[in-house]
ZAZA-98478 format. One line per field, with one value per residue (C-alpha): residue in one letter; x, y, z. Coordinates in nm, 2 decimals, m for minus. Layout:
<atoms>
lumpa = A ...
xx = X ...
yy = Y ...
zz = Z ...
</atoms>
This chain:
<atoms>
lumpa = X X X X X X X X X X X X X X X X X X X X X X X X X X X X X X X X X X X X X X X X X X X X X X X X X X X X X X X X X X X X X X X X X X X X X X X X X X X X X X X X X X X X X X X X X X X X X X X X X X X X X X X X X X X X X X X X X X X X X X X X X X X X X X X X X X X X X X X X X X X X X X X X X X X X X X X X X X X X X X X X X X X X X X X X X X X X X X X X X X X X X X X X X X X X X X X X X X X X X X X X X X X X X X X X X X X X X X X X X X X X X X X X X X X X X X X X X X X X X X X X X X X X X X X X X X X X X X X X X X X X X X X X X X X X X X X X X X X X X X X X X X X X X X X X X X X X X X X X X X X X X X X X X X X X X X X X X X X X X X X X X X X X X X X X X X X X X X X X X X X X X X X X X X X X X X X X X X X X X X X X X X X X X X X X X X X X X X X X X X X X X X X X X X X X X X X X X X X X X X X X X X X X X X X X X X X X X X X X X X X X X X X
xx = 0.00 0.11 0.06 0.03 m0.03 m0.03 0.03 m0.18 m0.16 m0.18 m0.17 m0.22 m0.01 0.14 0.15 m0.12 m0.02 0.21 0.44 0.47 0.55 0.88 0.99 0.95 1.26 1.52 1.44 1.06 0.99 0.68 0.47 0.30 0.05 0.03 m0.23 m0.31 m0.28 m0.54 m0.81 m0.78 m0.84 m1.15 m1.29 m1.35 m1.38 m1.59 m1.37 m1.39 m1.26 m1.00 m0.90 m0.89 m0.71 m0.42 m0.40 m0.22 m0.24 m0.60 m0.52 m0.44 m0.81 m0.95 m0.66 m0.37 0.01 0.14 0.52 0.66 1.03 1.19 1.31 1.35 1.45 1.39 1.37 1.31 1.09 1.24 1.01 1.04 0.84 0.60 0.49 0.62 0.76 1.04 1.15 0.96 1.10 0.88 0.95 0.94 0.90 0.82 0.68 0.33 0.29 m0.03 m0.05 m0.40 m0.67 m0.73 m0.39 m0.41 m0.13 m0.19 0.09 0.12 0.40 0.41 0.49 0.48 0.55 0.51 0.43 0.22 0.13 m0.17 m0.04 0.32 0.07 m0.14 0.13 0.37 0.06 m0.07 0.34 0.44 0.07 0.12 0.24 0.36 0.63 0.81 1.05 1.11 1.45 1.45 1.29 1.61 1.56 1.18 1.25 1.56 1.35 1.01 0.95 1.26 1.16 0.80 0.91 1.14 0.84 0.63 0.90 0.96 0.57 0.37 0.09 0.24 0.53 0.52 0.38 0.66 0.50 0.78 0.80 0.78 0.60 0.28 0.23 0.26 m0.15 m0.31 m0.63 m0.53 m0.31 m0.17 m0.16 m0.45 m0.41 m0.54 m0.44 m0.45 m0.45 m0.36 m0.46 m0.42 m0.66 m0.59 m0.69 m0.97 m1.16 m1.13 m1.46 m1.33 m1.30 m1.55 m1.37 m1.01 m1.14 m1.28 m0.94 m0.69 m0.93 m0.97 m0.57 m0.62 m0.41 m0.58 m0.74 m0.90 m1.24 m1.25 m1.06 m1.38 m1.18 m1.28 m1.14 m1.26 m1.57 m1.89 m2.10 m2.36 m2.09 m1.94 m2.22 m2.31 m1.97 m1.97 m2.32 m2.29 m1.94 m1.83 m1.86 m1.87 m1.91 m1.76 m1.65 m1.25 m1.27 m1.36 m1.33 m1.40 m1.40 m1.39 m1.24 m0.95 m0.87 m1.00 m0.90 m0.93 m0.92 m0.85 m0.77 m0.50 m0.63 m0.45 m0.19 m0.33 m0.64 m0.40 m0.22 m0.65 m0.68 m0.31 m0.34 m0.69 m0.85 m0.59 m0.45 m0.73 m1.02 m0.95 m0.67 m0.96 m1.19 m0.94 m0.84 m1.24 m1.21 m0.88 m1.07 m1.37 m1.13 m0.98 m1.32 m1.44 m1.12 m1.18 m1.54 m1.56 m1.19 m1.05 m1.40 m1.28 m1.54 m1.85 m1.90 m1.59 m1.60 m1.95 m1.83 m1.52 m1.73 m1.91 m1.61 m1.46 m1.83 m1.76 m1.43 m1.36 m1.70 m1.81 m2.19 m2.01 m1.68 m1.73 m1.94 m1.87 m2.03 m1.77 m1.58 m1.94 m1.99 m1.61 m1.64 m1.99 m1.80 m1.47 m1.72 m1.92 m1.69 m1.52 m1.85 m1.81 m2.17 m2.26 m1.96 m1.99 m2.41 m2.34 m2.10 m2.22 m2.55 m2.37 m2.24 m2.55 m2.73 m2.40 m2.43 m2.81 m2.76 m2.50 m2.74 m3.04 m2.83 m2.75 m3.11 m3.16 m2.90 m2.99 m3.44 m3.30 m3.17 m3.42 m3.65 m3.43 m3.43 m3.83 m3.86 m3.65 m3.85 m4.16 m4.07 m3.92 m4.26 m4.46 m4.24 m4.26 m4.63 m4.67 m4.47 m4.67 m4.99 m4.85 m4.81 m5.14 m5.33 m5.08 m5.14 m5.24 m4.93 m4.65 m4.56 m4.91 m5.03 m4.65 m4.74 m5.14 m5.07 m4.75 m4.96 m5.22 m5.02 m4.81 m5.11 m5.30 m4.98 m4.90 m5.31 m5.23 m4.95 m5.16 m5.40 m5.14 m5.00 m5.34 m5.42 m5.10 m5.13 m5.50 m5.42
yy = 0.00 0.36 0.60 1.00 1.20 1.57 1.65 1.94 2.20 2.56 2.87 3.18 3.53 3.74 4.02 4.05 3.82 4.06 4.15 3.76 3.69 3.98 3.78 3.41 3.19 3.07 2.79 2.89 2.98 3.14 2.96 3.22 3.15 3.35 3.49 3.24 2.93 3.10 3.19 2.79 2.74 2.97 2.78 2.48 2.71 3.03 3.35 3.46 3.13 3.15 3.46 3.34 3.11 3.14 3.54 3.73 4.02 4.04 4.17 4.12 3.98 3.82 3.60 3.36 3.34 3.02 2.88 2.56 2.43 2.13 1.89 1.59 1.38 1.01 0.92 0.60 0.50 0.27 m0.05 m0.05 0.30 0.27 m0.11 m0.29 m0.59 m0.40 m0.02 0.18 0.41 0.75 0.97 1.36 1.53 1.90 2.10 2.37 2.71 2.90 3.24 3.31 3.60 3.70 3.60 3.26 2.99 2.68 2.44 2.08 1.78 1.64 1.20 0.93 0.53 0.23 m0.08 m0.38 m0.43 m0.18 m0.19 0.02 0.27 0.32 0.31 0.55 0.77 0.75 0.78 1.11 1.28 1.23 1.53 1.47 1.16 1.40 1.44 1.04 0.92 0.80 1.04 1.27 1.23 1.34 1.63 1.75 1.75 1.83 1.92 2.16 2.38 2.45 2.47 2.78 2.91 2.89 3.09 3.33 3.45 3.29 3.48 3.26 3.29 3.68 3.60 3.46 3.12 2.81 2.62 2.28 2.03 2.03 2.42 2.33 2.28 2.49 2.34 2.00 1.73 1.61 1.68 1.66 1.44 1.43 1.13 0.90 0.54 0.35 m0.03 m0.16 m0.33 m0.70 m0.50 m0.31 m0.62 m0.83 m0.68 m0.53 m0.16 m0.02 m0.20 m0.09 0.23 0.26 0.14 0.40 0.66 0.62 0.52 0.22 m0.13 m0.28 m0.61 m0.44 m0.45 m0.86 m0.95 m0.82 m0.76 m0.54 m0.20 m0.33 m0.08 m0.20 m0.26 0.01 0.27 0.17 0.18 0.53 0.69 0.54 0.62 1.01 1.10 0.89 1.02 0.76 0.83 0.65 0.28 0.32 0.55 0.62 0.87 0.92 1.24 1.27 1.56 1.48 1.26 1.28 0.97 0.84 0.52 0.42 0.11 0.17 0.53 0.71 0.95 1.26 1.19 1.20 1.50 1.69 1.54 1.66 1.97 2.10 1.91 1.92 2.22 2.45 2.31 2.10 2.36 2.65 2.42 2.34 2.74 2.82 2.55 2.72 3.04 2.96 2.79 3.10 3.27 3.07 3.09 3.47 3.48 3.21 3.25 3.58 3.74 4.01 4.32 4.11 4.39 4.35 3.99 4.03 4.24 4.09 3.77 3.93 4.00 3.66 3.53 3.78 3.74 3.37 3.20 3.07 2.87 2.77 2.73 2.55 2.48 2.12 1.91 1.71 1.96 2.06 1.72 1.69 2.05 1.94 1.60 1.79 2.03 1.77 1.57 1.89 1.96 2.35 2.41 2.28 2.49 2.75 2.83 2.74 2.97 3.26 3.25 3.26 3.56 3.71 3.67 3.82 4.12 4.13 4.12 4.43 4.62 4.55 4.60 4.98 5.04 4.97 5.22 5.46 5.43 5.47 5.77 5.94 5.83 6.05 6.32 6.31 6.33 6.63 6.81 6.73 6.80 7.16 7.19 7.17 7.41 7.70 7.65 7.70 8.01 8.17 8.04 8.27 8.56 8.52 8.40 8.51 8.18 8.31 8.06 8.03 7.67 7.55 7.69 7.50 7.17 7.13 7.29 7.07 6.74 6.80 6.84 6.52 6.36 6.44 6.34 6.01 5.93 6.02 5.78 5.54 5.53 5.58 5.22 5.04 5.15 5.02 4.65 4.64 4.69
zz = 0.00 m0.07 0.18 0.17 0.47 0.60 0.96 1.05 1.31 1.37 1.59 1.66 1.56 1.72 1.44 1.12 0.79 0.61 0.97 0.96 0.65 0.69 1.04 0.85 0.95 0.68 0.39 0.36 0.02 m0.13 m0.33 m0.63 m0.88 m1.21 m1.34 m1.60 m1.32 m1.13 m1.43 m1.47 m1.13 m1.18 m1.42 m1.16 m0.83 m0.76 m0.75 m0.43 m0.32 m0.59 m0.44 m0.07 m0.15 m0.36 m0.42 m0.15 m0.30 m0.20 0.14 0.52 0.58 0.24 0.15 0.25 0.16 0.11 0.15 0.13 0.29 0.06 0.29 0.13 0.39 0.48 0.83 1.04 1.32 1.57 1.62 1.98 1.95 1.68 1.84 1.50 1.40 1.18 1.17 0.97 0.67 0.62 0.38 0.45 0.09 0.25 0.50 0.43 0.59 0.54 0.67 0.77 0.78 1.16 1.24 1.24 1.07 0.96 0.86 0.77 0.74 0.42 0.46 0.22 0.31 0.15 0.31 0.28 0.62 0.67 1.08 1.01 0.81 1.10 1.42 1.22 1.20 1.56 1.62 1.49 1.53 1.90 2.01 2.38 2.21 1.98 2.18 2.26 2.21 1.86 1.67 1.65 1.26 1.29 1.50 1.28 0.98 1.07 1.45 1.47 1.20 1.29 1.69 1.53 1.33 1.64 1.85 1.58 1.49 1.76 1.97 2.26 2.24 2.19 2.55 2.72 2.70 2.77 2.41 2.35 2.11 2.26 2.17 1.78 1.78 1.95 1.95 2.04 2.16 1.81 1.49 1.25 0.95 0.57 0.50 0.11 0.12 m0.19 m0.16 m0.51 m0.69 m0.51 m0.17 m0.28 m0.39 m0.10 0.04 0.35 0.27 0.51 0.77 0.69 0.59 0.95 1.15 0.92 1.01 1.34 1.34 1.48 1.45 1.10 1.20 1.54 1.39 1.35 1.70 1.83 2.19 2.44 2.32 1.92 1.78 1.82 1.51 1.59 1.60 1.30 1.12 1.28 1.16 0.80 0.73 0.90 0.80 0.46 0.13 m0.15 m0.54 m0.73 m0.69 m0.68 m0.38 m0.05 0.19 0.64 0.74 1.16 1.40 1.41 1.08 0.71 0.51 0.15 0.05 m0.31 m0.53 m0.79 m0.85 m1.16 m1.06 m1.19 m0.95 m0.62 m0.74 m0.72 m0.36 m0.28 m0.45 m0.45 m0.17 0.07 m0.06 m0.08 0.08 0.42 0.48 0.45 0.68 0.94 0.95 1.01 1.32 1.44 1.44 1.61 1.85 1.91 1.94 2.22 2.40 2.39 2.45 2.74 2.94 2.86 2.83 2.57 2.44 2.33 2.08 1.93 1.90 1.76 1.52 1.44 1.36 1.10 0.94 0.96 0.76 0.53 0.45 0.48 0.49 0.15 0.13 m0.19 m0.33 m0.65 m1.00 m0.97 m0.74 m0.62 m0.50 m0.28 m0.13 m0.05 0.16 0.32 0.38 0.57 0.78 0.87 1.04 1.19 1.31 1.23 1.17 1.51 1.68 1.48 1.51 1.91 1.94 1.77 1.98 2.30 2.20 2.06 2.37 2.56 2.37 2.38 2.78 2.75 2.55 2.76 3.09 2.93 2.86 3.16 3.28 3.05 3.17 3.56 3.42 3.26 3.51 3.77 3.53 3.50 3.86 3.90 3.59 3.80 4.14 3.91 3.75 4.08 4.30 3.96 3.99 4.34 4.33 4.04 4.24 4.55 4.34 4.18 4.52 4.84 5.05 5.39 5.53 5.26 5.42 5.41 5.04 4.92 5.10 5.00 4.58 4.55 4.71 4.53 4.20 4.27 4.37 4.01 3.84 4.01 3.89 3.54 3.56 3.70 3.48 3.16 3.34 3.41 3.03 2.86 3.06 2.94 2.57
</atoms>
């Protein structure tokens, strides 16, 4: 089996995406698309999308930039740590920077193996995704070649780190304990057709040792849950391929699918659109952190929400429908919709509170103003009624005109009340 990964994390800034891109580290290059690369991409993808997504000139908040580091390298996983019978060879092509809108970056670790024992594919996956074991003895190679060079990048732009925050591994994702992964599964044909695709389709996705499913132990999936997550969260369309999406994981499975088909998943749908989904999860991330623990302006986050649906929200994305399903797919496993709608009504009713909590303040104060203008209304009167009619006691004609004005004006507010219930 061939295998294709993409290690994904991502944090937050420090500075917007154009101060970062000036402070970027050594060996990341930029990676440009010409005008003509673009209009073809526009003939498959809406525009604005398009733009988002490969045209940096767009600006701070409507677009990304994108850079790429050539690594190159081959590293190998000891057995004793990935729990296999032989070490494991993983290939390390290049690493993926996307600078985000709203300060946010999103990079990814490009592997690639080869094995036909589905169990390396899966334990070198749950190996280097785990976060906390990067920095196990044994995985010098990994670390030189992967885990330094984004720890640098985290140091050098990181919101965190801008902080004072101690570094380590762990701060890579910072919505998570390891590393997201896109993942492309190659079977060949022989594989494909033994029948039991939903099954090892299920066990790469979930990362889990191929075979789990059938030893039907005490930790294996039970069948109603495996029926549950292929029928909410898999997208099938054709018959040479299959994909899982889940939180944490989205995997396609293919037979001996032609090559120019894995570049489109490398390219376009890792590339543009699960990198633009797993950005709006970062961001909401982010969000709630600043709406639930560091309890920022509510206005400002309100409006600074709108924004973010303007700018990098798309209810579509392409002509094509495959590209459609495939973004539904992504988000629905991500559960965006869900976070996103839950979210955004917490902190409409927080700033629905703040405004009613101000008209409150603001009625307490004309209320206190009214009563002044009355009790300044009643005491004019009096006097002009003592220079019309001199009270035979000043003290007395001020005490029974002023009761008997407050006491005609408290009955038309009485009656104003008692009038406005009724209707």
């Amino acid at each position: 089996m061939e295998y294709i990964g993409y290690l994904c994390g991502g944090f937050s800034l420090a500075a917007g995406r154009d101060e970062s891109a000036g402070r970027l580290p050594s060996g990341w290059e930029p990676e440009l698309f010409t005008p003509e690369q673009r209009r073809n991409y526009e003939l498959y993808y809406l525009p604005d999308f398009v733009r988002f997504s490969l045209c940096p000139e767009a600006g701070e908040n409507l677009s990304m930039r994108r850079y790429v580091m050539r690594m190159d390298a081959t590293v190998t996983l000891p057995a004793a740590l990935a729990h296999t019978a032989a070490d494991l060879t993983v290939s390390i092509p290049e690493l993926r920077l996307y600078l985000c809108p709203f300060r946010i970056a999103m990079f990814a670790v490009h592997i690639e193996m080869r094995s036909d024992d589905g169990n390396d594919i899966t334990a070198a996956a749950a190996l280097l995704r785990n976060l906390s074991r990067l920095g196990a003895p044994g995985l010098e190679d990994f670390r030189k070649a992967a885990a330094d060079p984004l720890l640098e990048l985290w140091r050098t732009l990181s919101q965190a780190a801008a902080g004072g925050t101690e570094a380590g591994y762990v701060r890579l994702v910072e919505d998570g304990n390891k590393f997201n992964i896109f993942q492309i599964i190659r079977t060949g044909t022989d594989r494909w057709q033994e029948g039991d695709i939903d099954k090892l389709l299920f066990e790469t996705a979930t990362v889990a040792p191929v075979g789990s499913y059938d030893a039907k132990s005490l930790d294996s999936p039970s069948e109603t849950y495996f029926r549950k997550i292929l029928d909410e969260n898999s997208l099938s369309i054709y018959n040479n391929w299959k994909c899982l999406s889940l939180s944490d994981t989205l995997t396609i499975l293919c037979s001996d699918c032609p090559d120019w088909l894995t570049a489109n998943w490398k390219n376009d749908y890792f590339g543009l659109i699960y990198i633009w989904q797993l950005f709006r999860r970062s961001y909401l991330y982010r969000l709630t952190r600043r709406f639930r623990y560091e309890r920022e302006n509510v206005g400002r986050l309100e409006r600074e929400s709108v924004d973010f649906e303007r700018s990098c929200s798309f209810h579509r994305i392409s002509y094509n429908f495959l590209p459609e399903e495939f973004s539904a797919c992504t988000a629905g496993g991500l559960k965006l919709e869900k976070e996103k709608n839950e979210l955004y009504h917490m902190i409409a009713q927080e700033e629905s509170d703040s405004e009613k909590k101000a008209d409150n303040r603001m009625n307490s104060l004309l209320f206190f103003m009214t009563c002044l203008t009355m009790a300044s209304t009643i005491y004019d009167t009096c006097c002009l009624l003592q220079e019309v009619l001199p009270y035979d006691s000043t003290v007395t004609g001020f005490r029974v005109v002023g009761s008997a004005m407050l006491t005609i004006v408290l009955a038309a507010l009485l009656a104003y009340r008692y009038k406005t219930r009724k209707s």
